[in-house]
C-alpha positions as protocol buffer text, in pm:
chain_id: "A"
residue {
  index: 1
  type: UNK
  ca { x: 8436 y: 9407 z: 11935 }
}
residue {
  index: 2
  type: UNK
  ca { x: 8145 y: 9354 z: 12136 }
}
residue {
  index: 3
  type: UNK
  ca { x: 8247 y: 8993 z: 12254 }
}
residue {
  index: 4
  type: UNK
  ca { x: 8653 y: 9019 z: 12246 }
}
residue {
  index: 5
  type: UNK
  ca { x: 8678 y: 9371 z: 12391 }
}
residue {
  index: 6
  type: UNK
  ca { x: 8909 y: 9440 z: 12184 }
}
residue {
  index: 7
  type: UNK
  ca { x: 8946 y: 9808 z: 11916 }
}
residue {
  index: 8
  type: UNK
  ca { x: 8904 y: 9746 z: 11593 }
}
residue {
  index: 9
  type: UNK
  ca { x: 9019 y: 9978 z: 11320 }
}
residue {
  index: 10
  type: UNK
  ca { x: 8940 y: 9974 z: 10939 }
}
residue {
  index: 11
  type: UNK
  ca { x: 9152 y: 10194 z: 10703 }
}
residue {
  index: 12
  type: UNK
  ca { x: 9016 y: 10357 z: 10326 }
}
residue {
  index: 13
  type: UNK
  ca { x: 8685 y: 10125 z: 10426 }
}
residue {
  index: 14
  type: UNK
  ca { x: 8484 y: 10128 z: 10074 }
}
residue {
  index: 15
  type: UNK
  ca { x: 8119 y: 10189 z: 10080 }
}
residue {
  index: 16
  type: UNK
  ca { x: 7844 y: 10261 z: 9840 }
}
residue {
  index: 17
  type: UNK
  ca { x: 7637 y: 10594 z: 9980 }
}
residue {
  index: 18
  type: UNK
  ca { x: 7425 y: 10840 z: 9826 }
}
residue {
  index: 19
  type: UNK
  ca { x: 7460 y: 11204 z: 9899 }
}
residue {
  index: 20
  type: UNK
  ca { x: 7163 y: 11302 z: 9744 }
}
residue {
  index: 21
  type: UNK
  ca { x: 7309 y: 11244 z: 9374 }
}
residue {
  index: 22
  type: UNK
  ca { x: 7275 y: 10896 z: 9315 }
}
residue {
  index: 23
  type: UNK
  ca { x: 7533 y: 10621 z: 9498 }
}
residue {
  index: 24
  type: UNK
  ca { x: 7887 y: 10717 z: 9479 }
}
residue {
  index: 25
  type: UNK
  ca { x: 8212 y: 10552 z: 9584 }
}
residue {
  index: 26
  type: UNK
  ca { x: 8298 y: 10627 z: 9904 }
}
residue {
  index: 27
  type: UNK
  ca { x: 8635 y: 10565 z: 10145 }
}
residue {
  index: 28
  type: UNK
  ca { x: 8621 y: 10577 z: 10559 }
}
residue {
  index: 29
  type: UNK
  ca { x: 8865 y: 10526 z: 10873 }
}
residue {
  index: 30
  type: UNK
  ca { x: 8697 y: 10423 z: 11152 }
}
residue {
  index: 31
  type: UNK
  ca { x: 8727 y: 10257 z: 11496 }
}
residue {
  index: 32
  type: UNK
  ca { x: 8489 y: 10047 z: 11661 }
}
residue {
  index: 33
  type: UNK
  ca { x: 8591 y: 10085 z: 12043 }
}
residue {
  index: 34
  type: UNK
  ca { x: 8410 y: 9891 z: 12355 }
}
residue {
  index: 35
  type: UNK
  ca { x: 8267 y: 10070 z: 12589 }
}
residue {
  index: 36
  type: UNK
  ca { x: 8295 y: 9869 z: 12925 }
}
residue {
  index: 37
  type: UNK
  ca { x: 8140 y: 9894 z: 13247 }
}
residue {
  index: 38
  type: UNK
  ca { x: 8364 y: 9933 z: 13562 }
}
residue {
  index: 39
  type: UNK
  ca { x: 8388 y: 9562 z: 13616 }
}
residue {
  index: 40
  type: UNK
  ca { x: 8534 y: 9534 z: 13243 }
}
residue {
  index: 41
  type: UNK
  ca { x: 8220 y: 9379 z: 13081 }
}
residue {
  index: 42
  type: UNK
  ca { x: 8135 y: 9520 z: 12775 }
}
residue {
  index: 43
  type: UNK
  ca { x: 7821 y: 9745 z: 12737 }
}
residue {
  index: 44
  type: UNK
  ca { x: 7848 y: 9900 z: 12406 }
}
residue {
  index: 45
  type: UNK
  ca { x: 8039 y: 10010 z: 12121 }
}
residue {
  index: 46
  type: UNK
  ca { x: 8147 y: 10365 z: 12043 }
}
residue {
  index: 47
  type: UNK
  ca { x: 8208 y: 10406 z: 11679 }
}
residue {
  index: 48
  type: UNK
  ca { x: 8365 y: 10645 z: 11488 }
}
residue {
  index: 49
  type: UNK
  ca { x: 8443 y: 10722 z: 11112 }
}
residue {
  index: 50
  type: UNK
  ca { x: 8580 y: 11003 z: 10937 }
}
residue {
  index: 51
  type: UNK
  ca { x: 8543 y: 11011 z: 10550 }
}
residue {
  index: 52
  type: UNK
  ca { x: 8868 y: 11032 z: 10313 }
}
residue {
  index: 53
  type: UNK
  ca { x: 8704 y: 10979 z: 10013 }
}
residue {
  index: 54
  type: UNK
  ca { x: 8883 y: 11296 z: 9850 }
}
residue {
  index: 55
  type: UNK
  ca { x: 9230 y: 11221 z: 9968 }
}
residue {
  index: 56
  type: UNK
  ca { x: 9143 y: 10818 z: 9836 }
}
residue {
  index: 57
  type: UNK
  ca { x: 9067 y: 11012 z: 9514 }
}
residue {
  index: 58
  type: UNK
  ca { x: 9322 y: 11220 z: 9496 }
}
residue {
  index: 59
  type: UNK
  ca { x: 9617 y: 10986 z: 9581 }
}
residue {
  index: 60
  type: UNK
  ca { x: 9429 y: 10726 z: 9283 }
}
residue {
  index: 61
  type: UNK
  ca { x: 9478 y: 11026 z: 9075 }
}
residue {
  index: 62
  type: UNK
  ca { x: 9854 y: 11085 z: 9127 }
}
residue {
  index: 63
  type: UNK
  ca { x: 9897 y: 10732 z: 9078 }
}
residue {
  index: 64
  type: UNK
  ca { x: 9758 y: 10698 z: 8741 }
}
residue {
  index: 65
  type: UNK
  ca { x: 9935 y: 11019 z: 8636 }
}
residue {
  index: 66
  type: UNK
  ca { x: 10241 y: 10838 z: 8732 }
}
residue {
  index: 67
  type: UNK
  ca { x: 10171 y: 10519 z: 8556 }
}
residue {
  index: 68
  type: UNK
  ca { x: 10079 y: 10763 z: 8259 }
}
residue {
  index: 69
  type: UNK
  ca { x: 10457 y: 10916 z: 8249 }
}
residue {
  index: 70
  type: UNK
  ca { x: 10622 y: 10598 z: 8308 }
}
residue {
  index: 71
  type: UNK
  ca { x: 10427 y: 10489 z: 7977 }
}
residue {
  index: 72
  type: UNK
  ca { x: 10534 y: 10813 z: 7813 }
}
residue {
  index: 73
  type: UNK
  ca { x: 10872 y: 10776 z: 7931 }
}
residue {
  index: 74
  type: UNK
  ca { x: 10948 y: 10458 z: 7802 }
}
residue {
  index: 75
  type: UNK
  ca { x: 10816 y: 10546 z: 7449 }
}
């Protein structure tokens, strides 16, 4: 970001993190933006991430109920 200029944006990003109970699996959107000076030069990097670990989780859930009926289904 940082040499190109350019955004970059991750999507459902998987990281390791502890909350206090130990690591956990963890999912984040985020954006890595430059921040340039008036001439256009880069001078930093303004990142942001917002966690979706519980709609990650709940959308894995769905699908394995899914794949769970389908396997019911053809039984």
């Amino acid at each position: 970001v940082y040499a190109t200029g350019a955004p970059y944006v991750g999507t459902e990003a998987r990281a390791v993190i502890d909350r206090g109970r130990g690591p956990e699996e963890a999912f984040f959107n985020f954006v890595y933006q430059p921040l340039l000076a008036a001439d256009g030069r880069p001078t930093g990097i303004l990142s942001v991430a917002t966690d979706v670990t519980a709609q990650v989780q709940a959308r894995h859930a769905v699908d394995e109920e899914r794949r769970r009926a389908e396997v019911e289904r053809r039984r």
